[in-house]
Backbone as CSV, one residue per row, in Angstrom:
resi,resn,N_x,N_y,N_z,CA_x,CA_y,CA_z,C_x,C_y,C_z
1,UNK,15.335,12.136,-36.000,13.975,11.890,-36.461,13.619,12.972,-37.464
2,UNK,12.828,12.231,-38.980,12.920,13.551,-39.819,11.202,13.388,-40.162
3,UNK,10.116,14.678,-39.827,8.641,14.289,-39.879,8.288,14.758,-40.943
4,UNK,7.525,14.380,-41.828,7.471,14.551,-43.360,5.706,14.421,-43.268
5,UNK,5.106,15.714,-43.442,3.930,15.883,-43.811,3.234,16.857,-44.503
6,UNK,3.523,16.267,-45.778,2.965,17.330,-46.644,1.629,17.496,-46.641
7,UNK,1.161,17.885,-47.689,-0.355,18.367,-47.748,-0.761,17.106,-48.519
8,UNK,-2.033,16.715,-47.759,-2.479,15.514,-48.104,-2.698,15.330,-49.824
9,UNK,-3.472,16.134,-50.511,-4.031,16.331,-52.026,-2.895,16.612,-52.859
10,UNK,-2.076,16.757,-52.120,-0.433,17.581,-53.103,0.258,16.385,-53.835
11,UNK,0.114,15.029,-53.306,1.025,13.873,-53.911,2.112,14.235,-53.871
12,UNK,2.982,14.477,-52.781,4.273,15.108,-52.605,5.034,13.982,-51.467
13,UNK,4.479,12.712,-51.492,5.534,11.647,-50.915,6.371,11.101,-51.584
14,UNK,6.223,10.745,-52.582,7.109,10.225,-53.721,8.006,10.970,-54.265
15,UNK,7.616,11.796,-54.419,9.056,13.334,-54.832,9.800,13.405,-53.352
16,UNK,9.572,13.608,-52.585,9.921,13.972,-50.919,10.602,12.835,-50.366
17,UNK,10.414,11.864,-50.432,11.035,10.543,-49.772,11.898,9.990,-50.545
18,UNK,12.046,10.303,-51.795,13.309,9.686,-53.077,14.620,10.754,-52.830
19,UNK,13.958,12.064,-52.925,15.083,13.121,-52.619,15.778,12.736,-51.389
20,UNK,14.552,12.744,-49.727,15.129,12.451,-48.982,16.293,11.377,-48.814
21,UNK,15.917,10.027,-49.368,16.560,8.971,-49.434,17.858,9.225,-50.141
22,UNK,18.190,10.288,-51.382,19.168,10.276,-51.560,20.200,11.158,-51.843
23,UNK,19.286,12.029,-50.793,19.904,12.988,-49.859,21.354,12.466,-48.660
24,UNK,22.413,13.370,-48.198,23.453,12.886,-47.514,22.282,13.342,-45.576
25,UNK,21.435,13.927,-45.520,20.885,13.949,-44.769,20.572,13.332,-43.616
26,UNK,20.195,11.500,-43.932,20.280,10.305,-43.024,21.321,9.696,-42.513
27,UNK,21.612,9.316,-41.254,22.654,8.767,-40.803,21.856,7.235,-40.587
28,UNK,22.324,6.578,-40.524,21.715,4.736,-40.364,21.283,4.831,-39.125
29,UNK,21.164,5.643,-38.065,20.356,5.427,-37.020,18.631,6.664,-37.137
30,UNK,18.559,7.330,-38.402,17.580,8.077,-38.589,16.488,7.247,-38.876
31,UNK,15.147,8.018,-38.204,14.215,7.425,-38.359,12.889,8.515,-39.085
32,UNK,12.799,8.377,-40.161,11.488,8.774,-40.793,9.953,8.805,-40.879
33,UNK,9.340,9.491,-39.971,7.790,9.345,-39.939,7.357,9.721,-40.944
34,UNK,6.518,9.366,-41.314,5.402,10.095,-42.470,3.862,9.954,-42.627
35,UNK,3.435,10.976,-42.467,2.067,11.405,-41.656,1.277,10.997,-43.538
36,UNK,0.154,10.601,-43.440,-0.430,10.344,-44.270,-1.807,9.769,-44.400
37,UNK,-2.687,9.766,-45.510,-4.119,9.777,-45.384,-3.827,7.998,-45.190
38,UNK,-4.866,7.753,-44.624,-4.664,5.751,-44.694,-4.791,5.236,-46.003
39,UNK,-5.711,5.473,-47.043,-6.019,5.194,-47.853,-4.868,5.491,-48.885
40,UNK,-4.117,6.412,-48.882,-3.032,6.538,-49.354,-2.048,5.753,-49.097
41,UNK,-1.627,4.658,-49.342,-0.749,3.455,-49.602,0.724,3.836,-49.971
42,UNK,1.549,4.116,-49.262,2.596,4.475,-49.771,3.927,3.184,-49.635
43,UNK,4.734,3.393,-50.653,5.582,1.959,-50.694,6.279,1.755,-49.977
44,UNK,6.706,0.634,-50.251,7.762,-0.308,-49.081,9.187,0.060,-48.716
45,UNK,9.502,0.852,-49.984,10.880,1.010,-50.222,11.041,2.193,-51.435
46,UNK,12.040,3.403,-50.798,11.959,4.412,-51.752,13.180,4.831,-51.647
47,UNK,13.946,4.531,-53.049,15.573,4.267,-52.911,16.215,3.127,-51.750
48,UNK,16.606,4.158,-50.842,17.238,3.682,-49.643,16.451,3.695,-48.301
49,UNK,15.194,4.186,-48.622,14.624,3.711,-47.197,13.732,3.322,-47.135
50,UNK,13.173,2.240,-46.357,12.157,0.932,-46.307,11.642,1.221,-44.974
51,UNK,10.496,1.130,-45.776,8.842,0.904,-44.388,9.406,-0.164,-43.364
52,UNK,9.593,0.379,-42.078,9.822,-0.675,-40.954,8.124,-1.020,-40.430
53,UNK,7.297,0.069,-39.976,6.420,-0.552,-39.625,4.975,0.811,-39.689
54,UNK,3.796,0.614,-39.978,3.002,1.782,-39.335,1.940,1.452,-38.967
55,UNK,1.544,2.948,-38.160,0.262,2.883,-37.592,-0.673,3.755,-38.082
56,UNK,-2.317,3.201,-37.465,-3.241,3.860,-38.350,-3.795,4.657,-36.884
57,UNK,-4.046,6.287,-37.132,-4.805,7.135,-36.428,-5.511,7.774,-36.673
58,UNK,-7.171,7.135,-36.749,-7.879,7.858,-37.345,-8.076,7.740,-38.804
59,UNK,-8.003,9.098,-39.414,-8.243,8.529,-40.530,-6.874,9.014,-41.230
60,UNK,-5.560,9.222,-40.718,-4.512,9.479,-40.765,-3.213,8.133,-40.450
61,UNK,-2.508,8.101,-41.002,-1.564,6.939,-40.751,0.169,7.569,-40.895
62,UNK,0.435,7.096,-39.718,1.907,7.400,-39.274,2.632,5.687,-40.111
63,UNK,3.883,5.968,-41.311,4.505,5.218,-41.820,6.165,5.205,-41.613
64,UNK,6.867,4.155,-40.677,7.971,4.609,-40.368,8.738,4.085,-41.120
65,UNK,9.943,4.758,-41.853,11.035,4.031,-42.442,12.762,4.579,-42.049
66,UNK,13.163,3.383,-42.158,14.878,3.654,-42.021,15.778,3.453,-43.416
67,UNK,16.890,3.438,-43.591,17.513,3.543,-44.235,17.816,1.916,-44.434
68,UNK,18.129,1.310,-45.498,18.493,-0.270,-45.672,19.421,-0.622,-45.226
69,UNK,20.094,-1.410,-44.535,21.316,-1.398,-43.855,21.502,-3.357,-44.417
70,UNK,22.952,-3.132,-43.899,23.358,-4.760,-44.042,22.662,-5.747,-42.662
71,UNK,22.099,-5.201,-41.544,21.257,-5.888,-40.826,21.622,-5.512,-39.531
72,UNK,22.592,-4.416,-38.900,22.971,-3.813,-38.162,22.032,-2.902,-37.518
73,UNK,21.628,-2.148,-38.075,20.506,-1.476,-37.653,19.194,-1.974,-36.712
74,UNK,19.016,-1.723,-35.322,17.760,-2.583,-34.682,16.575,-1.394,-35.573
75,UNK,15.633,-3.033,-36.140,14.307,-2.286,-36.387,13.501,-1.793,-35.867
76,UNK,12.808,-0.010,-35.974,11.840,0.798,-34.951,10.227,-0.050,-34.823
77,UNK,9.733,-0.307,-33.834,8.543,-0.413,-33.728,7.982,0.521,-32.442
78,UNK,6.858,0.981,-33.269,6.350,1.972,-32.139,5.799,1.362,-31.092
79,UNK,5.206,1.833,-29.744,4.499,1.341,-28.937,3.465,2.371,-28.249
80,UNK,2.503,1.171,-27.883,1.701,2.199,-27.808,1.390,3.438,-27.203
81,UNK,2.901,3.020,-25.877,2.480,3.750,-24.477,3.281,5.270,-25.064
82,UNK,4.083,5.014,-26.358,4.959,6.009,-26.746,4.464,6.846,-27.533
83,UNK,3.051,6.634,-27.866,1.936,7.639,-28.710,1.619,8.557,-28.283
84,UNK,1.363,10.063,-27.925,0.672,10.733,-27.394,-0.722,11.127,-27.836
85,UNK,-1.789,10.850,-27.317,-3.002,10.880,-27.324,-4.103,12.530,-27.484
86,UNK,-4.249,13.006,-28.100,-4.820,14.258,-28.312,-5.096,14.894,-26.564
87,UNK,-6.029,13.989,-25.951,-6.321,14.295,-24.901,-5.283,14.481,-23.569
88,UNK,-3.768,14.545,-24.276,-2.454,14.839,-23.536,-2.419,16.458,-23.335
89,UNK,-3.468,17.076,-24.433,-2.300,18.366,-25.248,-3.592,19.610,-24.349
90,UNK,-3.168,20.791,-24.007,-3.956,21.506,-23.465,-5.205,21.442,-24.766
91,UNK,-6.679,22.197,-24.455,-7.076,22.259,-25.867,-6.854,23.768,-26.762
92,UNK,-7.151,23.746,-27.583,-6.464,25.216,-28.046,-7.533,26.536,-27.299
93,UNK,-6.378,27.333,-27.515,-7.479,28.653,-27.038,-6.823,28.431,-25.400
94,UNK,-6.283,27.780,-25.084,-6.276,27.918,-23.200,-5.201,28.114,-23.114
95,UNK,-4.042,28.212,-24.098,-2.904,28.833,-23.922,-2.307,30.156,-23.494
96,UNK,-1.858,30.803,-23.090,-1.547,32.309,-23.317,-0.602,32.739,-23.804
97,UNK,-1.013,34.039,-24.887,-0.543,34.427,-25.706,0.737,35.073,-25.648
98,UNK,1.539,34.769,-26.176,2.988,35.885,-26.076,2.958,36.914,-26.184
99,UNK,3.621,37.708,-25.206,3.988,39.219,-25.221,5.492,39.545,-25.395
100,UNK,6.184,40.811,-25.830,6.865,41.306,-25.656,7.539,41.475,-23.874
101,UNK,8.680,41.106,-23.632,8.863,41.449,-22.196,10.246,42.093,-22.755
102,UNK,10.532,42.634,-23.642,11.990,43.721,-23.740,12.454,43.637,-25.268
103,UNK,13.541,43.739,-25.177,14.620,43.651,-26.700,14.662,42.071,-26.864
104,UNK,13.961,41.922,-28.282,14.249,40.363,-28.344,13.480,39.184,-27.373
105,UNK,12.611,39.462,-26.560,12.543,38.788,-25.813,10.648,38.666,-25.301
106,UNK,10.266,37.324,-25.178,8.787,37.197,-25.153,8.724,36.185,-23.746
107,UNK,7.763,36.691,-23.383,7.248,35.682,-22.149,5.614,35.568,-22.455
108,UNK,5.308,34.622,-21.617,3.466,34.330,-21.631,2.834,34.835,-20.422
């Protein structure tokens, strides 16, 4: 899985996903997220890898693509139960902070 999220205002999907694509990087079972504003429309197909399917969160949209294959490849569809939901994640600040516990070495 390769997660690709640049900075929203940067216009850095189209440079980023052509390289990627033809890059030796992907193996035909890789799967590409790409985090993005919704309104930002990004294409179907960039080189070698094609939008299988996405979702909208918020005002953010997850766009998945694989590599084009001769039809071998099973296509990704997300689900829902496989989303994790903000309200999964501790909230920030309630974590504890790392310390030093020796040479090289940190505990919480």
């Amino acid at each position: 899985i390769v997660y690709v999220d640049p900075p929203f205002a940067d216009g850095l999907y189209e440079e980023c996903l052509q390289a990627l694509a033809r890059s030796e990087l992907l193996m035909e079972s890789s799967l590409v997220v790409v985090e993005h504003h919704h309104k930002n429309a990004l294409q179907e197909k960039y080189d070698k890898l094609t939008r299988q399917s996405e979702r909208k969160l918020g005002d953010s949209c997850l766009s998945y693509y694989q590599l084009a294959s001769g039809g071998s490849a099973t296509k990704f569809e997300p689900k829902s139960e496989n989303v994790l939901r903000r309200e999964q994640f501790p909230p920030r600040g309630s974590e504890r902070p790392l310390r030093r516990s020796g040479p090289g070495g940190l505990e919480r």
